[in-house]
C-alpha positions in Angstrom: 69.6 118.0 155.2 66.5 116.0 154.7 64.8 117.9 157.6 64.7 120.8 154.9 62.0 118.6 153.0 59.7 119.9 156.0 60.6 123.5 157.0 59.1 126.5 155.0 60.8 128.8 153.9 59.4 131.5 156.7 60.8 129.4 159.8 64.1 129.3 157.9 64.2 133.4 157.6 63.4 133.2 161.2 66.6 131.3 161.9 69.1 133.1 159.9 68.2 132.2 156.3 68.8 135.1 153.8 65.7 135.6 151.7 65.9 136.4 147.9 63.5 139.5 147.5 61.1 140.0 145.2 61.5 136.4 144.0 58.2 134.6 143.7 57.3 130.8 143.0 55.3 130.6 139.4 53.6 127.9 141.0 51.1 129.9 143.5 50.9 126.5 145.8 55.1 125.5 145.4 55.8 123.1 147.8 59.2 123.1 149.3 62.3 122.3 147.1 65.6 122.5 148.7 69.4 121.8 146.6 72.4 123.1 146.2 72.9 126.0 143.9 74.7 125.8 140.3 75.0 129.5 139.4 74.3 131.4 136.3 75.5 135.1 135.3 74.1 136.3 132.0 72.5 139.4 130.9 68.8 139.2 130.3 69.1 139.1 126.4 70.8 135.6 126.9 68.8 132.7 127.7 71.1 130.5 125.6 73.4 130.5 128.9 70.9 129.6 131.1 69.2 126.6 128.9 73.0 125.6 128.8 73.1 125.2 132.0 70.4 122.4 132.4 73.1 119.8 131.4 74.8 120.5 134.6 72.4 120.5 136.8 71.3 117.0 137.1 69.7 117.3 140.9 70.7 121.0 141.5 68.9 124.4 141.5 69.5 126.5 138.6 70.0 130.1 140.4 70.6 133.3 137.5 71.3 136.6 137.6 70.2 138.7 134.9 70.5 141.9 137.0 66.6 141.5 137.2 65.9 142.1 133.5 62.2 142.3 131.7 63.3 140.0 129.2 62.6 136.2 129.8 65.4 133.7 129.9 63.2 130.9 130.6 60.0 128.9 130.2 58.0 126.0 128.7 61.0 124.2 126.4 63.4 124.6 129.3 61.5 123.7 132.1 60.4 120.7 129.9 64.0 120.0 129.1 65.1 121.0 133.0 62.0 118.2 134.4 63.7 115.2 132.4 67.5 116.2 133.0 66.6 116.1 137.0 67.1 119.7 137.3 65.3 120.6 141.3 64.4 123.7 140.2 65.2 127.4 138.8 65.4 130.8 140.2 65.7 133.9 138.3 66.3 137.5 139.6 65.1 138.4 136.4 61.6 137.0 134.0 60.2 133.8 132.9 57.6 133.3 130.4 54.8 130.5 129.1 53.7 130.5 132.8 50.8 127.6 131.3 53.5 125.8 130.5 55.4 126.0 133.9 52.0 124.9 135.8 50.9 122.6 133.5 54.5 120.7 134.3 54.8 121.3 137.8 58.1 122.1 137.5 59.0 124.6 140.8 60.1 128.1 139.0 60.8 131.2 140.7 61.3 134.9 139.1 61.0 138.4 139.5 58.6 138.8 136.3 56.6 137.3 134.4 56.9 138.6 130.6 55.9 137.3 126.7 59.3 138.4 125.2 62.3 136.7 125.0 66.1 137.1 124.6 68.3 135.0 122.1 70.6 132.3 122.3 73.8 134.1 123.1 75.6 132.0 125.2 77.9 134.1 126.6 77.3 134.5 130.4 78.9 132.7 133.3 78.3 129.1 135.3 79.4 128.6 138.8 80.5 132.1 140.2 79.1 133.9 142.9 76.3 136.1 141.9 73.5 138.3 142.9 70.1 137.0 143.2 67.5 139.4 145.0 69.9 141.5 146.5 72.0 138.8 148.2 75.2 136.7 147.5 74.8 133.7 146.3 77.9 131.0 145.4 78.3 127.9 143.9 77.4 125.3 146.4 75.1 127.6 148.5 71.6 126.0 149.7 69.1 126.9 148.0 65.3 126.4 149.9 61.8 127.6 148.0 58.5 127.7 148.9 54.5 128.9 148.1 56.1 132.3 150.2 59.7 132.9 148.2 63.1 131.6 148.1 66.0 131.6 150.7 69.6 131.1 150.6 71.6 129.2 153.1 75.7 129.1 153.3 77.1 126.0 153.4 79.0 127.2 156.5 75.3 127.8 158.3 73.7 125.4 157.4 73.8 123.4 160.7 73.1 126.6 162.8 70.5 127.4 160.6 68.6 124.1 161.1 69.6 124.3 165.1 67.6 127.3 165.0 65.2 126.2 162.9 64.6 123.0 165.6 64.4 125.7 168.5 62.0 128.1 166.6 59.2 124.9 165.6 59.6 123.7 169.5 58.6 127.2 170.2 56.1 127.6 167.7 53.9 124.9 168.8 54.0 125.5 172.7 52.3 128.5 171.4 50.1 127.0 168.9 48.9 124.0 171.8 48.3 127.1 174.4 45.9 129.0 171.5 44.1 125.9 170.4 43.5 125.6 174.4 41.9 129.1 174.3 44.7 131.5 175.6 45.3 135.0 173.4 48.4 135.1 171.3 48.6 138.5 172.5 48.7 137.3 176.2 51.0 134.4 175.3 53.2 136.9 173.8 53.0 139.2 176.6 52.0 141.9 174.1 50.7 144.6 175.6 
């Protein structure tokens, strides 16, 4: 899985990734972070699960579901807290807030919105079920890959196939890009017509 370290995330949509929509790295020049996903179900008026969470995710991506809510369950504290506990990184289909903080840290955030307000400390959503994240499934386990262009999620049953194609797609890729740095047209590579 180490060759994830150096495929972004658009050749991995390209070989049968599943994108998360609408979810966008905080971090406008993310570089790639790849892990496996511990999941998080909560409403968007409970960050308390999701900062939870952080002590289980030693070397694993946090990925919530907060049914894409304007109400932050994360930001500075927990990506502070999330930095030194080892957690990869976070993904939210929902908001984040103290966006200085987030870049300040480099720690690699990703969320639908970016808001001021928060929830409270609730505590009462789910860990480690399969969820929703921007508008696909996403279990327990799951690869998760993000980027400076989004966030993708890989099945541990595709995994292989997925990096088969992605092997394919880059052999491909630079054929083309060695016959346009030689001076052909894309378009004529491409036979477009």
């Amino acid at each position: 899985m180490r060759i994830l370290k150096e495929i972004s995330v658009p050749n991995l949509c390209d070989a049968g990734a599943r994108i998360l929509k609408n979810i966008k790295p905080i971090i406008p020049d993310q570089k790639i972070v790849f892990g496996e996903a511990i999941t998080v179900k909560t409403s968007g008026d409970d960050w308390g699960t999701v900062v939870n969470t952080i002590k289980y995710a030693r070397n694993k991506i946090i990925v919530v579901d907060t049914e894409g809510a304007k109400t932050a369950v994360w930001g500075g504290l927990a990506s502070t807290n999330a930095k030194l506990k080892g957690v990869i990184a976070i993904v939210i289909d929902g908001s984040v807030r103290d966006v200085e903080d987030i870049k300040s840290l480099k720690f690699p955030v990703f969320s639908k919105y970016t808001v001021p307000n928060a929830g409270k400390p609730l505590n009462n959503g789910e860990v480690n079920i399969p969820i929703v994240c921007g508008g696909e499934v996403v279990n327990p386990g799951d690869i998760i890959v993000g980027d400076c262009n989004g966030v993708v999620v890989i099945g541990r049953d595709k995994i292989n196939e997925v990096i088969e194609n992605v092997k394919k797609i880059k052999q491909k890729e630079n054929l083309i890009k060695d016959k346009v740095m030689r001076g052909m047209d894309l378009g004529d590579i491409l036979k477009l017509e």
